[in-house]
C-alpha positions in Angstrom: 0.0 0.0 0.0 1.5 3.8 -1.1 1.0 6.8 0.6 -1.4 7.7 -1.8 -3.9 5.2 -0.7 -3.4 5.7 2.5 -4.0 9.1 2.0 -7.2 8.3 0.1 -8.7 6.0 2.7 -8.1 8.3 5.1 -10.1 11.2 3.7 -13.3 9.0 2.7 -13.4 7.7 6.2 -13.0 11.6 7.3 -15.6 12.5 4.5 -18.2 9.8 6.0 -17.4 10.8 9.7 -18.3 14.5 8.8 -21.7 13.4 6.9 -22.5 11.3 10.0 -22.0 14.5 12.6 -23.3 16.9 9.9 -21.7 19.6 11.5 -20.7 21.1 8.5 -22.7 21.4 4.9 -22.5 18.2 2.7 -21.5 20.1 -0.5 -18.4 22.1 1.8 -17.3 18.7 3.2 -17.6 17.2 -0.5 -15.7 20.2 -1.8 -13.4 19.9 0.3 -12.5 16.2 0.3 -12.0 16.9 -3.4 -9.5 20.0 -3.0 -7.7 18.2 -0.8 -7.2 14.7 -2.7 -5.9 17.0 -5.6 -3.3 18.8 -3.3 -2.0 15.2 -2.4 -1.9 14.1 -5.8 -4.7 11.1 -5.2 -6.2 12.9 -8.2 -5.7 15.4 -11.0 -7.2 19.2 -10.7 -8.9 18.2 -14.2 -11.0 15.4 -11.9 -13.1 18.1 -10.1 -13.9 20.4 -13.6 -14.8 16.8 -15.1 -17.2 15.8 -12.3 -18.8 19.4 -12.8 -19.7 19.0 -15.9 -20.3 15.2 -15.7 -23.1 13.8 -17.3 -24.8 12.5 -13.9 -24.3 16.7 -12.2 -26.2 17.8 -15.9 -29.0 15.2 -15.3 -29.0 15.6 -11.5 -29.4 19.4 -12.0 -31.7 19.3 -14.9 -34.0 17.0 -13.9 -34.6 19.1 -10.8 -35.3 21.9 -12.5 -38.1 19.7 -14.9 -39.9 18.7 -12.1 -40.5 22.1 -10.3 -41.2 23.6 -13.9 -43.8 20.0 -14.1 -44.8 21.8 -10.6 -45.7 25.2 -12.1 -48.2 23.3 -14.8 -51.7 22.4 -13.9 -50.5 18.9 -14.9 -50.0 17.7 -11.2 -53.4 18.6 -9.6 -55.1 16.8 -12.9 -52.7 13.6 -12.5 -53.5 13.5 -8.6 -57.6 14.3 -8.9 -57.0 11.4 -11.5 -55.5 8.9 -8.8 -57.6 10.1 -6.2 -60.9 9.2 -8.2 -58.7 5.7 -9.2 -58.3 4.7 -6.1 -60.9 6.3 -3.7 -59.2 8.8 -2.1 -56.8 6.1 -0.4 -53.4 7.7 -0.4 -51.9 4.1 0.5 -52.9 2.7 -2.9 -51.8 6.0 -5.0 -48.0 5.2 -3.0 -48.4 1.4 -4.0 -49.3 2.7 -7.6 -46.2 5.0 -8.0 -44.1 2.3 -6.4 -45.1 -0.6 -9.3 -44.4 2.6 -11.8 -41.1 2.7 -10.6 -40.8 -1.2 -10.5 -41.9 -1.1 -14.4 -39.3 1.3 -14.8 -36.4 0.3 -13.2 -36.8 -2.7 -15.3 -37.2 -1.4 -18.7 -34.3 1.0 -18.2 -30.6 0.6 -18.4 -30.0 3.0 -15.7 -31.6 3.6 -12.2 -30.8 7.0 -11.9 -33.4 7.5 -14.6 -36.1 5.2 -13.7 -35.7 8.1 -10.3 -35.8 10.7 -12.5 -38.5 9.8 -14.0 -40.2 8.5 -11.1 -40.0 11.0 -8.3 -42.2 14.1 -9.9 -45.3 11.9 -9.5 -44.6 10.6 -5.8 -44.2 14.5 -5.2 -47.6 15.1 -6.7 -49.1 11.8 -4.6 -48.0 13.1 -1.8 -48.8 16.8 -2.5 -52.7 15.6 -3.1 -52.8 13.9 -0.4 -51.4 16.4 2.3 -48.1 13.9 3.4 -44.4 14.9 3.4 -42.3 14.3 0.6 -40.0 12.7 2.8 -41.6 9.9 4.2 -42.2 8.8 0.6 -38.9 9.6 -1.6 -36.6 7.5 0.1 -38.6 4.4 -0.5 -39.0 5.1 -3.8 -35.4 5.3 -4.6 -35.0 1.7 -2.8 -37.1 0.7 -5.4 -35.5 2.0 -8.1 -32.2 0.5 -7.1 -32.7 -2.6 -5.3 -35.0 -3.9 -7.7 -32.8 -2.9 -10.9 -31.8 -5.4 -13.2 -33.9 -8.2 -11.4 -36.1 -9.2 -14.5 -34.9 -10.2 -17.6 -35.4 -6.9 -19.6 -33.1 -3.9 -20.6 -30.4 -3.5 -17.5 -30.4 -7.0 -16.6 -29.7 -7.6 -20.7 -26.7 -5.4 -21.1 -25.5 -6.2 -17.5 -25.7 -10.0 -18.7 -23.6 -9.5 -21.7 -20.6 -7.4 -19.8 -20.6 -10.6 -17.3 -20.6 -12.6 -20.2 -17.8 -11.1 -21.5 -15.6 -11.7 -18.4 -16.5 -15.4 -18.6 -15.4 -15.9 -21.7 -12.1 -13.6 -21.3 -11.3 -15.9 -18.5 -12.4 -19.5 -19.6 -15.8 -20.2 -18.2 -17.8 -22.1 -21.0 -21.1 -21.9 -18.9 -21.9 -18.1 -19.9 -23.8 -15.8 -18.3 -27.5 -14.5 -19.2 -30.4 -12.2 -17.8 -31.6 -15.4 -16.6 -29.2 -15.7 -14.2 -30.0 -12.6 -12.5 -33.0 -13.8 -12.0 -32.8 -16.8 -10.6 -30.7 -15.5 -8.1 -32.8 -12.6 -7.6 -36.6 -12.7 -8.2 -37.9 -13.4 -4.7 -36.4 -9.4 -3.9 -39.0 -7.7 -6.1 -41.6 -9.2 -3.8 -39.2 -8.1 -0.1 -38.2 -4.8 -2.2 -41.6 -4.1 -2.4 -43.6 -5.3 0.8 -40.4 -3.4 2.6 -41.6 0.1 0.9 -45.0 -0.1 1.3 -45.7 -1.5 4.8 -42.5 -1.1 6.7 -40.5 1.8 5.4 -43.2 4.6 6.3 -43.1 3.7 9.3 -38.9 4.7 9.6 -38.8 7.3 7.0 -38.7 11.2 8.1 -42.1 12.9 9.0 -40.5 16.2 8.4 -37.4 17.1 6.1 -33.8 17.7 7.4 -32.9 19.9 4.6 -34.1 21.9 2.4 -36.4 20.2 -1.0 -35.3 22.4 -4.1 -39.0 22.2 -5.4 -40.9 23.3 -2.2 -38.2 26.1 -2.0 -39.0 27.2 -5.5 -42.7 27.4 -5.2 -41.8 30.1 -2.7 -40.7 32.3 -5.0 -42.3 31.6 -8.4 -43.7 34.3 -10.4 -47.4 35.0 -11.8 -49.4 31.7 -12.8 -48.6 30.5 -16.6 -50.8 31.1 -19.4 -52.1 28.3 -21.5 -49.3 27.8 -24.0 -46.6 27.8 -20.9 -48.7 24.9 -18.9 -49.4 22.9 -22.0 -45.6 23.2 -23.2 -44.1 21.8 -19.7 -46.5 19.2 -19.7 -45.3 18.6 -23.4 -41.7 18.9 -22.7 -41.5 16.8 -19.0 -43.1 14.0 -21.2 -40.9 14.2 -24.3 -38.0 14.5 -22.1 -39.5 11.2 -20.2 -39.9 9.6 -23.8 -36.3 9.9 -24.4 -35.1 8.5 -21.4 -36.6 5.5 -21.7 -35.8 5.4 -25.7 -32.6 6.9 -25.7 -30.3 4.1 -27.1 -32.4 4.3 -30.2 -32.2 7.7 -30.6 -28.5 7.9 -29.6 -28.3 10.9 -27.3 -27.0 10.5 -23.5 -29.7 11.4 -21.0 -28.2 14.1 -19.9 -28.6 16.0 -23.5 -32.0 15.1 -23.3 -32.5 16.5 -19.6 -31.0 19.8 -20.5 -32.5 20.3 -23.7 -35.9 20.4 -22.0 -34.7 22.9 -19.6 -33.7 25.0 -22.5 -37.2 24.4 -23.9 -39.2 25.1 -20.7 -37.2 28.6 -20.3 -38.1 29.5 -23.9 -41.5 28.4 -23.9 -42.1 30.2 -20.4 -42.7 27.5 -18.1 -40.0 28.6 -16.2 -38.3 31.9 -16.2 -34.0 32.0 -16.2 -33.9 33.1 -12.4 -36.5 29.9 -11.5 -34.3 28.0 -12.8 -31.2 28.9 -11.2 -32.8 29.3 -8.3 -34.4 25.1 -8.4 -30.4 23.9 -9.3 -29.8 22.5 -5.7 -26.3 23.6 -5.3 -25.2 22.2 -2.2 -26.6 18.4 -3.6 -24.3 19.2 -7.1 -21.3 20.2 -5.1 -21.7 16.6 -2.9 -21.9 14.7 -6.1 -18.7 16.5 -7.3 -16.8 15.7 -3.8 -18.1 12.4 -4.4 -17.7 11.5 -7.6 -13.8 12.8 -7.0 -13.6 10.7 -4.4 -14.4 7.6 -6.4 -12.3 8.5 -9.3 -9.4 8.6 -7.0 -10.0 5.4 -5.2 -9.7 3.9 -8.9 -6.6 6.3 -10.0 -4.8 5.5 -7.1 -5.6 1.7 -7.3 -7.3 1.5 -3.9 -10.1 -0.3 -5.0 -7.7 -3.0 -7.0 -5.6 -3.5 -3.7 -8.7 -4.3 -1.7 -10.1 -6.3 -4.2 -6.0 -8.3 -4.0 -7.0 -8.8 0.1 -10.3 -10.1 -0.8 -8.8 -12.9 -3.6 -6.1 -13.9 -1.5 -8.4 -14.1 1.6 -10.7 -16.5 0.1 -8.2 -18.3 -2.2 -8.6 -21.6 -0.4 -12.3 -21.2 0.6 -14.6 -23.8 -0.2 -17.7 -23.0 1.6 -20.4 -21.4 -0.3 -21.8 -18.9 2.2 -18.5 -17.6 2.8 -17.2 -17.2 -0.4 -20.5 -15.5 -1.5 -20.6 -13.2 1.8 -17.2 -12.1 0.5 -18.7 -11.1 -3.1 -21.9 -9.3 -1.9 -20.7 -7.4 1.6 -17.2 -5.8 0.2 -18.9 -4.7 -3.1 -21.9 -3.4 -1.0 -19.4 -1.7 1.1 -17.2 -0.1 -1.4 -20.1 0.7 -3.5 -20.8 3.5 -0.7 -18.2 5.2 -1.9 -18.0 4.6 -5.6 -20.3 4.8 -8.4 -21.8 1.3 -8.5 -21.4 0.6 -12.5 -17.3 1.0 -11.7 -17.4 -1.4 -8.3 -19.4 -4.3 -10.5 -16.7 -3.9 -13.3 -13.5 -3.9 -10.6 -15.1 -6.9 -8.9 -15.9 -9.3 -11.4 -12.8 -9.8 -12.6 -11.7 -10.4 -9.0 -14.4 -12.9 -8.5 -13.5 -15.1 -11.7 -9.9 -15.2 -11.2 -10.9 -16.6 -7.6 -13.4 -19.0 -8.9 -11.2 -20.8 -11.7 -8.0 -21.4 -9.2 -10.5 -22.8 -6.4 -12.7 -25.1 -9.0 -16.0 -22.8 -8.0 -19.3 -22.0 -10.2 -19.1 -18.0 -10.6 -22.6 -17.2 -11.7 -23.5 -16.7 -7.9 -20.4 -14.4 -7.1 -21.5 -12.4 -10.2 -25.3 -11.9 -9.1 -24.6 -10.9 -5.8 -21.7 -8.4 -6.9 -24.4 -6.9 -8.7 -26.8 -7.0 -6.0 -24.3 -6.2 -3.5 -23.3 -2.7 -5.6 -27.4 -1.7 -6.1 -28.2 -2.2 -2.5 -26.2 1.2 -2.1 -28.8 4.1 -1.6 -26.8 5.1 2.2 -24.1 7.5 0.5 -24.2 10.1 -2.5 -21.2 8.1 -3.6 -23.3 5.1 -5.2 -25.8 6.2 -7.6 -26.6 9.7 -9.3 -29.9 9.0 -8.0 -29.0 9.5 -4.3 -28.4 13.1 -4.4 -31.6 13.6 -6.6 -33.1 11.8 -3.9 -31.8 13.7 -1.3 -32.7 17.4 -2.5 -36.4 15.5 -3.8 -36.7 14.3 0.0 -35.1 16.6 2.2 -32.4 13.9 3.5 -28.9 14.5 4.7 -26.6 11.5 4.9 -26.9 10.6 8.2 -30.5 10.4 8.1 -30.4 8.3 4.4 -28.5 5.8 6.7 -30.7 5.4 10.3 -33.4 5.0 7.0 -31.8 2.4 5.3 -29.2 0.3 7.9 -31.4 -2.4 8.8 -32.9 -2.9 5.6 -29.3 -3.2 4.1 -28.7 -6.1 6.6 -31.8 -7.6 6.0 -31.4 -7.9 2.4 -27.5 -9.1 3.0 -28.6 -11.9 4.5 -31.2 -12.9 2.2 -28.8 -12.8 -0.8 -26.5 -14.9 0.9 -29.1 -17.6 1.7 -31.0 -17.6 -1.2 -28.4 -16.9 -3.6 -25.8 -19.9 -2.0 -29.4 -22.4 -2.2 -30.3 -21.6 -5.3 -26.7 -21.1 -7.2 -24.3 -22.7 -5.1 -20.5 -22.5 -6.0 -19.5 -26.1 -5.3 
């Protein structure tokens, strides 16, 4: 181990310590984290302009701004008298309703992060209708989205698939790897995902919010109500914008285009005025993502991540128990997935995982799945996912409130993968 990755584990632990005592703001702790990993060289200056104008800050910002120009339209009080009529007035149906949205998402989409994005305007308007706090619904929601990504065999769990795939044949597995796979070692978690966010989590989540929600603030301070052709155009534009998310591979432009285009096209069409919209960009949540997101580039740069993956292979090397070697693959990943972006920890593991398998004689399939499972259970840190800071400034959370939230359910849903996972693929 260098100086450098000492130095590197040293200022995440620092960085979580501070989220935990919140003492000071997340985005000044974030900021600087990152100023200080590029004064000992963990990182290059170039890493902090990059995560500014990163494709998840564009998306995180933009979509923000969408759904409190969504806000301004008359579309949310029509969508919410709809679900009202649809399901009697009861608010826990309308929540169940947004939840299975979210579930149909998450599935169809290669990316959480906009299966959130998409999803989290209309739990605000659920929960606007029906007179309860954003926050004891967002969080939920984003456990949804992530936890249950990539479970059935559609669009994530299909392009997930083929990179494992990849990696098996790179290093001599003949078995392959499919979508299937993912769900045989997953499916019963749609159904504990779910019963989770409806019966248990609002009991746990926040009545009130810790910080401040960037659309709430904005409402404040809009201007005059919109005309007709402002309402129907943000209605218009927050769909189109929703339309290209989910069809974006065919039309080949990155979400974050798409996100920021409609901004540009709800300024000029009057949904939202220029000073709205700077005032919905939740800086403090942007500046986190940044700290973060330098953070995780220089656990990779410095090879941190590599040399713990090194412990892990050599530590299980001779293993040749099941539950042990798959506790390995699903708690470090969920661990180091805090503070990395989840997509990176999958690809640095796998390879770990494989090269361990073939010299002890083991099936990998299992390892794989719960590497996978292991780095989307990761909703605890704005590290993990683009869709943990948007869920942060959509809910009101701070860190340490994300994690009293979501500790136990972590644990919960450890164990299970272990057990059901080492049943149902075992390694030997």
């Amino acid at each position: 181990m260098n100086t450098q990755m000492i130095i590197c584990i040293l200022l995440f632990i620092a960085m979580l310590i501070s989220f935990l005592i919140a003492k000071l703001p997340l985005g000044v702790t974030a900021g600087t984290v990152a100023a200080l990993l590029v004064l000992t060289n963990c990182t290059e200056p170039d890493t902090i302009l990059k995560g500014i104008g990163s494709a998840n800050a564009v998306t995180i910002a933009c979509m923000i701004i969408l759904a409190v120009g969504l806000g301004r339209t008359s579309f949310p009080a029509k969508l919410t008298s709809g679900i009202r009529k649809i399901t009697g007035g009861n608010y826990k149906l309308a929540y169940l309703g947004v939840l299975l949205i979210a579930l149909a998402l998450t599935s169809m989409l290669t990316s959480p992060m906009a299966a959130y994005a998409i999803a989290f305007p209309i739990m605000d308007s659920v929960c606007d209708e029906f007179g309860v706090s954003r926050s004891k619904a967002q969080f939920p929601l984003l456990v949804v989205c992530l936890a249950c990504c990539a479970i059935l065999p559609l669009g994530g769990s299909i392009s997930q698939a083929a990179v494992y795939d990849g990696y098996m044949q790179t290093y001599g597995f003949i078995q392959g790897f499919t979508a299937l796979d993912f769900f045989q070692g997953r499916w019963p978690f749609i159904f504990i995902v779910l019963v989770w966010a409806y019966f248990i989590a609002p009991k746990i989540t926040l009545e009130k919010p810790v910080a401040p929600i960037a659309a709430l603030e904005a409402k404040k301070t809009a201007s005059k109500p919109l005309g007709s052709f402002a309402d129907i155009a943000g209605v218009c534009i927050f769909t189109l914008v929703i339309l290209g998310f989910i069809f974006n591979k065919q039309m080949g432009m990155p979400t974050w285009y798409i996100a920021f285009f409609g901004v540009m096209a709800m300024i000029i069409c009057g949904t939202l005025t220029k000073n709205e919209a700077i005032k919905a960009i939740p800086v403090d949540i942007c500046m986190l993502f940044i700290g973060a997101n330098t953070m995780a580039t220089a656990l990779v740069a410095t090879g941190t991540a590599e040399y713990i993956g090194s412990i892990i292979s050599q530590a299980v090397g001779n293993a040749t128990n099941t539950i042990v070697l798959h506790a390995v693959f699903f708690v470090v990943p969920f661990l180091i997935t805090q503070f990395m972006q989840n997509q990176s920890v999958m690809n640095v593991f796998a390879p770990i995982a494989l090269i361990t398998c073939s010299a002890i004689g083991a099936d990998p399939r299992g390892c794989l799945v719960l590497i996978s499972a292991g780095s989307l259970t990761a909703y605890m840190t704005p590290s993990a996912t683009a869709a943990v800071p948007m869920c942060m400034s959509a809910g009101g959370y701070d860190v340490k409130a994300l994690f009293k939230m979501g500790w136990l359910f972590a644990v919960i849903l450890c164990v299970g993968y272990v057990g059901f996972v080492s049943l149902a693929m075992p390694a030997f």
